[in-house]
C-alpha positions as CSV (number, residue, x, y, z in Angstrom):
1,X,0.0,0.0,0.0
2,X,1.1,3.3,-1.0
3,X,-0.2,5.1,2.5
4,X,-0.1,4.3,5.9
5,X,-2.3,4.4,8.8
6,X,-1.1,4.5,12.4
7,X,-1.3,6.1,15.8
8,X,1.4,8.5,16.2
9,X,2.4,8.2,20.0
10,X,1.6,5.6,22.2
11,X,-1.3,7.0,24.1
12,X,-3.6,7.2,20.9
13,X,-4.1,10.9,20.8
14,X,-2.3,11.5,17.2
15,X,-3.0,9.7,13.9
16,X,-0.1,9.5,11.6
17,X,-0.2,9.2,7.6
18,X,2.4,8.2,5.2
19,X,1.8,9.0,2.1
20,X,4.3,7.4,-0.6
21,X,4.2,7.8,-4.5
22,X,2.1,5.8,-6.8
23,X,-1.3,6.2,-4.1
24,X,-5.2,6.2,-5.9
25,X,-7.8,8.0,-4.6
26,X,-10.0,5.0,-4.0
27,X,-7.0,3.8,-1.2
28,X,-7.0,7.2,0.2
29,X,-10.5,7.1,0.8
30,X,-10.1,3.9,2.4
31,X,-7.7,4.8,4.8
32,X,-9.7,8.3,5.6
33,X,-12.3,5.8,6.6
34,X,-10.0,3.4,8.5
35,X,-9.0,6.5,10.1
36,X,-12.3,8.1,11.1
37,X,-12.7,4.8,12.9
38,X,-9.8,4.3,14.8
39,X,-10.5,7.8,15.8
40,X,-14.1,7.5,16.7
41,X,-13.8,5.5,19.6
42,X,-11.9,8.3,21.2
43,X,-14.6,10.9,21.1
44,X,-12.2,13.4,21.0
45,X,-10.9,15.9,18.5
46,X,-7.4,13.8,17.0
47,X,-5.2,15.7,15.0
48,X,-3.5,14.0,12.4
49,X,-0.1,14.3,10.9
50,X,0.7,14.1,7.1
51,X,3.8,12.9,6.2
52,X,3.7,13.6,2.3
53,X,7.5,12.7,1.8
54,X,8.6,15.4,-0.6
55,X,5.8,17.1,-3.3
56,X,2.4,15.4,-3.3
57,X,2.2,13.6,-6.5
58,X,-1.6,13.5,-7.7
59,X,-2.6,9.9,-8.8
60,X,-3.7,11.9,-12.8
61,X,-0.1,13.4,-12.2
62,X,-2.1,17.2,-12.8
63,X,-4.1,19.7,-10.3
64,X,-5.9,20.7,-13.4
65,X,-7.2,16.9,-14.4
66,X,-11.3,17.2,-13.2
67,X,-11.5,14.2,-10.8
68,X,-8.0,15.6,-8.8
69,X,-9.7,19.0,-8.6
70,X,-12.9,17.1,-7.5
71,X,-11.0,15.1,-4.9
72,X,-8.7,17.7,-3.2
73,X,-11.8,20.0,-3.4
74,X,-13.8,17.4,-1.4
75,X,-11.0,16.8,1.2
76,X,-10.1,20.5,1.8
77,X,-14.2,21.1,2.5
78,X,-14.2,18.3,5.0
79,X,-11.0,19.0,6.4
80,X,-12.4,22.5,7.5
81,X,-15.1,21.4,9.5
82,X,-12.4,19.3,11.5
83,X,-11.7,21.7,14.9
84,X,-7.9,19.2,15.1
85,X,-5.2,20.5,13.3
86,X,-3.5,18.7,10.3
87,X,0.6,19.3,10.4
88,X,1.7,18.8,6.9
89,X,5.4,17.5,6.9
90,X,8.1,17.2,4.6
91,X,6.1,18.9,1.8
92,X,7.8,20.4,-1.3
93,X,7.3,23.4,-2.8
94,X,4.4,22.5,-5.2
95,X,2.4,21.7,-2.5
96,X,2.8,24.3,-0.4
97,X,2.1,26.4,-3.5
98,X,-1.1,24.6,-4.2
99,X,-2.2,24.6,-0.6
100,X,-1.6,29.0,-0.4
101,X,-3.4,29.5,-4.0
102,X,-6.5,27.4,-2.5
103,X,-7.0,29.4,0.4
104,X,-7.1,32.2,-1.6
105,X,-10.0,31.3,-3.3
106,X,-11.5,29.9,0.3
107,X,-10.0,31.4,3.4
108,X,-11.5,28.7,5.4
109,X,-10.7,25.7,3.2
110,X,-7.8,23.8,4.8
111,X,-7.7,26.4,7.9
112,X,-6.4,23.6,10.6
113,X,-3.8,23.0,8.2
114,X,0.4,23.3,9.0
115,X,3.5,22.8,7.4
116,X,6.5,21.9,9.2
117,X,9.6,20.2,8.0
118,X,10.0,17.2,10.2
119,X,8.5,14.7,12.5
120,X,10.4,16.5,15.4
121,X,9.0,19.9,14.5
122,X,5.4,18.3,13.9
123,X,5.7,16.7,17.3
124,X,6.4,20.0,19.0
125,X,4.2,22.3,17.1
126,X,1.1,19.8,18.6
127,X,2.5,20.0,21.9
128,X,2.8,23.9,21.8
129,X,-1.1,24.3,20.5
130,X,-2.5,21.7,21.2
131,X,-1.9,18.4,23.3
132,X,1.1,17.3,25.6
133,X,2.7,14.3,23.7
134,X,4.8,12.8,26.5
């Protein structure tokens, strides 16, 4: 599988993605699900962190092909009813690019949404705003 599901720490209170290349949409849905119910059981708001290793390659390799812009368009409305952050790591350039010119057609698409550079940084930005990890 071309992404990854697990908790993040050992108290269950972070859920972790790895996102490798070569991943459909139809598995990412899949694992949003598998995720929603590992998280579910909690009752809590879970923030997740995204490890995209490097730029985000789209499964149509192109923003512009209709069912990516369907897709991201779909996850960045559900992503901003989530009140957990999302701490985007190891992200290039493109994606960071893409993720700036879509909020500025939606302010509040995508508004729980961080970039940091590594796991360590991810770690502490969560334990700054929002839970302690250890």
């Amino acid at each position: 599988m071309s992404i990854q599901v697990s908790w993040f720490d050992d108290k269950q209170r972070i859920l972790y993605f790895a996102m490798q290349p070569g991943w459909a949409w139809e598995e990412l849905n899949r694992q949003i699900e598998r995720a929603l119910r590992m998280i579910r059981a909690g009752g809590v708001p879970t923030p997740v962190i995204l490890d995209v290793g490097g730029d985000l390659e789209l499964p149509q390799g192109n923003l512009f092909q209709m069912d990516n812009l369907q897709e991201v368009n779909r996850l960045l409305k559900q992503n901003a009813r989530r009140t957990a952050p999302v701490v985007v790591v190891h992200a290039g350039e493109q994606t960071r690019l893409l993720y700036e010119s879509l909020r500025l057609i939606d302010p509040q698409v995508g508004r729980q949404v961080f970039f940091t550079d590594s796991l360590d940084d991810a770690r502490a930005y969560l334990e700054d705003n929002c839970i302690p990890i250890s």
